[in-house]
C-alpha positions as CSV (number, residue, x, y, z in Angstrom):
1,X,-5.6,96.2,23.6
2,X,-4.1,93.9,21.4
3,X,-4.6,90.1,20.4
4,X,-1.4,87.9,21.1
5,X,-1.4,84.4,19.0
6,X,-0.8,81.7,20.3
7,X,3.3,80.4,19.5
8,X,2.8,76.7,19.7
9,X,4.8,74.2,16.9
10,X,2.5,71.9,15.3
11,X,-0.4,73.3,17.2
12,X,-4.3,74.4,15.3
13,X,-6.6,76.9,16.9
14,X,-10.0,75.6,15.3
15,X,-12.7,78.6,16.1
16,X,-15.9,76.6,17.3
17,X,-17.3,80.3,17.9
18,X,-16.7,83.7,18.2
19,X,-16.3,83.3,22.2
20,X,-14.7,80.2,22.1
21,X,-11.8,78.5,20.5
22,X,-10.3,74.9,21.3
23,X,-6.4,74.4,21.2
24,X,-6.3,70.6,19.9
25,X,-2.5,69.0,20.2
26,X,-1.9,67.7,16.9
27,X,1.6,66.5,18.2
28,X,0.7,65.0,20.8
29,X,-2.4,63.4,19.6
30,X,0.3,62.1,16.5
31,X,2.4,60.4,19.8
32,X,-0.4,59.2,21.3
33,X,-2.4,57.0,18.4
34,X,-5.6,55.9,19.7
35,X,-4.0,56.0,23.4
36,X,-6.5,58.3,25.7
37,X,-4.5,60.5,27.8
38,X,-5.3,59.4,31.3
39,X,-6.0,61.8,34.3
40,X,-6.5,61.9,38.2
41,X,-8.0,64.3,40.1
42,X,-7.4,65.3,43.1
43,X,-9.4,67.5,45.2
44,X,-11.8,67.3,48.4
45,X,-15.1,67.9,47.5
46,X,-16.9,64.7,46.1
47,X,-19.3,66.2,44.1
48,X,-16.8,68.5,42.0
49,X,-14.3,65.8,41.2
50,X,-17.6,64.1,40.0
51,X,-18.4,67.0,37.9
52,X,-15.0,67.3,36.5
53,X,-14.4,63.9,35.5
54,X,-18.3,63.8,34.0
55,X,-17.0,67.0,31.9
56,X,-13.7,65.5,31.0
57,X,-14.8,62.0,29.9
58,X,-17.2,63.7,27.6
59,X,-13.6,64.1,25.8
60,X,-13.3,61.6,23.5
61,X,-9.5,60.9,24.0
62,X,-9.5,61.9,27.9
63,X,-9.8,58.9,30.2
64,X,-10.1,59.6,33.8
65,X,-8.6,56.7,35.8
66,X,-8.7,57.7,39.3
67,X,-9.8,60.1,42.0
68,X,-8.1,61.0,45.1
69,X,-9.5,63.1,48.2
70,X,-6.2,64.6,49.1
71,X,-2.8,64.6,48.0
72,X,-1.5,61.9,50.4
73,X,-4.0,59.4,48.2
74,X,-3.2,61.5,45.0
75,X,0.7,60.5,45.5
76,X,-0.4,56.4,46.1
77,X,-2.4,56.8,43.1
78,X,0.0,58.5,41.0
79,X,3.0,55.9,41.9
80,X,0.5,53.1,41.3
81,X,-1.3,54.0,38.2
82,X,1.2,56.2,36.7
83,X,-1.0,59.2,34.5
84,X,-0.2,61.5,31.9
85,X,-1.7,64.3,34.4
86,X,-2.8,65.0,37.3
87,X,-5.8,67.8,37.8
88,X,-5.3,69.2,41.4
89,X,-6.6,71.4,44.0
90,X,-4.1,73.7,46.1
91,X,-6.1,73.4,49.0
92,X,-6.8,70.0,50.3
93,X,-5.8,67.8,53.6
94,X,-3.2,65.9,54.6
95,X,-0.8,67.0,51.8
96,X,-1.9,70.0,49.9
97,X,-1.7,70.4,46.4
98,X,1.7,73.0,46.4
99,X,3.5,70.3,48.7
100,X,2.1,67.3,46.4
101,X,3.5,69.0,43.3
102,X,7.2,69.1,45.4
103,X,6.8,65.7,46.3
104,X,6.2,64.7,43.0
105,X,9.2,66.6,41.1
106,X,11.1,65.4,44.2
107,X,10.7,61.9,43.2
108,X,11.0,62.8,39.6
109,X,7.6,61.1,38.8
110,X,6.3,61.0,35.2
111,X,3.2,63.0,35.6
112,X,2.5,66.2,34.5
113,X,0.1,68.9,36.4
114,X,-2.7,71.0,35.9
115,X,-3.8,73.0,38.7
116,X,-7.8,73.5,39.5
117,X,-8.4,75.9,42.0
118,X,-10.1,79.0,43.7
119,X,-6.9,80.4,44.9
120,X,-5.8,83.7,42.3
121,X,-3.3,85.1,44.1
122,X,0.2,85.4,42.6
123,X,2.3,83.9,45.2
124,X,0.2,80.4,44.6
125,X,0.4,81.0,41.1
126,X,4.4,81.0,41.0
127,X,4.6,78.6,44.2
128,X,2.8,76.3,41.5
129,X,4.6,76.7,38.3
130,X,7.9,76.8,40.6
131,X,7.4,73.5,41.2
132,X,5.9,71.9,38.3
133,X,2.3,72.6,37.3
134,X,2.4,73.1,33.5
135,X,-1.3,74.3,34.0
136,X,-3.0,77.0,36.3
137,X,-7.0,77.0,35.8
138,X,-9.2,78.8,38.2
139,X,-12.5,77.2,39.3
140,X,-14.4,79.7,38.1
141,X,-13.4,79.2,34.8
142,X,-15.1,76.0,32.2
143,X,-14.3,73.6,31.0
144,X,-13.5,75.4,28.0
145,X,-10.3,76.1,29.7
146,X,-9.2,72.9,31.3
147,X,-9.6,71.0,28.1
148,X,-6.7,73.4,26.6
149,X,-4.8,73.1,29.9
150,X,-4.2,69.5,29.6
151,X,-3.4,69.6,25.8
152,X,-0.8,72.1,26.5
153,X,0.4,70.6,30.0
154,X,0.3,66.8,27.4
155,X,2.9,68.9,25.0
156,X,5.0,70.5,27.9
157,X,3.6,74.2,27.2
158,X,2.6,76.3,30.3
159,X,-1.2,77.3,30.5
160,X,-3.0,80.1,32.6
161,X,-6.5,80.8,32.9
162,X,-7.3,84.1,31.2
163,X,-7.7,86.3,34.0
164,X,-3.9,85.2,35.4
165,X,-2.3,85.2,31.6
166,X,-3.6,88.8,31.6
167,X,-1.6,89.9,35.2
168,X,1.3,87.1,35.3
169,X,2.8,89.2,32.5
170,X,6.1,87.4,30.6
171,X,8.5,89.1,32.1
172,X,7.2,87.3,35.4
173,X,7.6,84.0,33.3
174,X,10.5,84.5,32.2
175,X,12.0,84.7,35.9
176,X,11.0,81.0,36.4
177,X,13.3,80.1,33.1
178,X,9.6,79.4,31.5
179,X,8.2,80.5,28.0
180,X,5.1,82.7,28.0
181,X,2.1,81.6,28.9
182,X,0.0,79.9,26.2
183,X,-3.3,82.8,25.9
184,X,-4.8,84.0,23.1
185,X,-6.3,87.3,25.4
186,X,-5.9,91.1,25.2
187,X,-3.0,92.0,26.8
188,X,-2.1,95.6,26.8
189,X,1.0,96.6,25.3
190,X,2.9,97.5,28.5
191,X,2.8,94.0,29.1
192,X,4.9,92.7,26.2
């Protein structure tokens, strides 16, 4: 196993520990100023998008503006409010999360998308990223991961959690006309 770095312009991996490292946008914090990057999120359980917007307003520059039980209210939100991103699930009613990304890019909306989601399976992975999502998180991940997801989503960089950077090799990437996925984790050689 090897370590791949992280190929990001104008980008600082600051080592808060051994187990943990936090990708800060200098870039797009630069474009920004004081400016928070504002965020909806979409999903259908109550007490998660509670959770996640507790975690993400502990964020200094993060400001969570709305919340939306399904993608239909995600959309009105989105056209209304206009976000830097959007956090979504994949699996929601009304419109899921795969057909609120279409919709989106459809209408050419200025929002850009993070994915939060149980769902690990590589079809939804590149259904995602296919159409839009800069960001692919898994639930079972922290916050230590959505944070970085939503700085690299902010500077147009494609993030997966660890577990799918380490299977959704570059070559898959590449097939989508996308750069590698941001990740800092062992991959094995093979997979270069």
């Amino acid at each position: 196993m090897i370590f791949r770095k992280l190929d990001i312009d104008n980008y600082l991996i600051d080592k808060k520990s051994s187990k943990e490292k936090t990708l800060i946008g200098l870039q797009e914090s630069a474009a920004l100023g004081n400016r928070k990057v504002t965020i909806i999120i979409a999903d259908d359980h109550k007490i998660f998008r509670q959770g996640i917007r507790a975690l993400l307003e502990y964020e200094s520059h993060f400001e969570v503006i709305a919340e939306a039980a399904n993608g239909e209210d995600a959309l009105k939100l989105i056209q209304c409010q206009t976000p830097d991103i959007l956090v979504t699930d994949l699996c929601m009613p009304i419109i899921g999360g795969i057909e609120l990304l279409k919709i989106i890019k459809e209408l050419k909306l200025l929002v850009r998308s993070v994915v939060l989601t149980l769902c690990r399976e590589s079809p939804y992975v590149t259904s995602a990223i296919k159409v839009g999502a800069l960001g692919y998180v898994l639930k079972e991940s922290g916050v230590e991961h959505l944070v970085p997801a939503i700085h690299a989503a902010m500077a147009g960089q494609l993030y997966l959690s660890p577990p799918l950077a380490q299977c959704f090799i570059p070559t898959s990437v590449n097939k989508l006309g996308l750069k590698a996925p941001m990740t800092d984790y062992p991959i094995s050689n093979s997979q270069q």
